[in-house]
N, C-alpha and C positions, 0 to 999 in steps of 0.2 A: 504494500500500500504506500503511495507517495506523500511525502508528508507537507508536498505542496500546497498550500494556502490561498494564493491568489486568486484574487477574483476577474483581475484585468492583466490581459497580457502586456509587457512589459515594450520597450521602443527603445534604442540605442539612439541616444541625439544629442552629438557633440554640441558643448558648447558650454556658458558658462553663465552664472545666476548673483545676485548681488543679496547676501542673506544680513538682514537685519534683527536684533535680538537688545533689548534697553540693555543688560547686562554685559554684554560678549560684543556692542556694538557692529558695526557693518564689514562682512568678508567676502571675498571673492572667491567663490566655490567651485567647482566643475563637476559640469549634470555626468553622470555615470548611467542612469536610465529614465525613461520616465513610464507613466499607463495614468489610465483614467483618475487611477485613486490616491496616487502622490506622486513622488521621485526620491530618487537615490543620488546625494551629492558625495562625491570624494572629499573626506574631512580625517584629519588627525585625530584622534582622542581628546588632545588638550584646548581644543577650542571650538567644540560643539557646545551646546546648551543642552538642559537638562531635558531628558525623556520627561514627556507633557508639557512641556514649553511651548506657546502658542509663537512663534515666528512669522518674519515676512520674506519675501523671496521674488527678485526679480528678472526675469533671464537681460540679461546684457549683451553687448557688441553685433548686435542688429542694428541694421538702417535704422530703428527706432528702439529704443527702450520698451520692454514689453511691460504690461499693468503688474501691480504691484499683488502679490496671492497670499493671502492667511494659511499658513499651512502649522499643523504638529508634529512636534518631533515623536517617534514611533519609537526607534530603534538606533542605537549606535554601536557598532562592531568594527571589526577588520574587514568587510566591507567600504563603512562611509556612515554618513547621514541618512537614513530613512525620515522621509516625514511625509504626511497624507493633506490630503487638501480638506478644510473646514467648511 
């Protein structure tokens, strides 16, 4: 039995996000995947925010700045950032 979880299939889409947190202030992240129900950024341990922290997250270096997304953090591992959209 797979111990797969997901509900949305996942999307490889380089590129990068502008993550905002009052605490941890503003970093420059790189998206690792994205699906319907959040993304996964590549992040060190020492400068994620806390699992249930309500974040902002913005993709960058587009012709335009993309809108600004409420999203939670899920999960941090040796993976990256997990966090779902609100």
């Amino acid at each position: 039995m797979s111990k797969e979880r997901r509900i949305y299939s996942r999307s490889e889409l380089p590129g990068k996000v502008l993550l905002n947190h009052p605490s941890h202030g503003e970093q420059v992240l790189v998206v690792r995947n994205l699906s319907n129900g959040g993304l996964l950024l590549e992040a060190t341990l020492d400068i994620c925010p806390p699992i249930g922290a309500t974040v902002e997250v913005q993709f960058i270096g587009l012709e335009e700045k993309g809108p600004v997304i409420k999203v939670r953090v899920i999960r941090i591992d040796s993976q990256g950032l997990a966090l779902s959209y609100i």
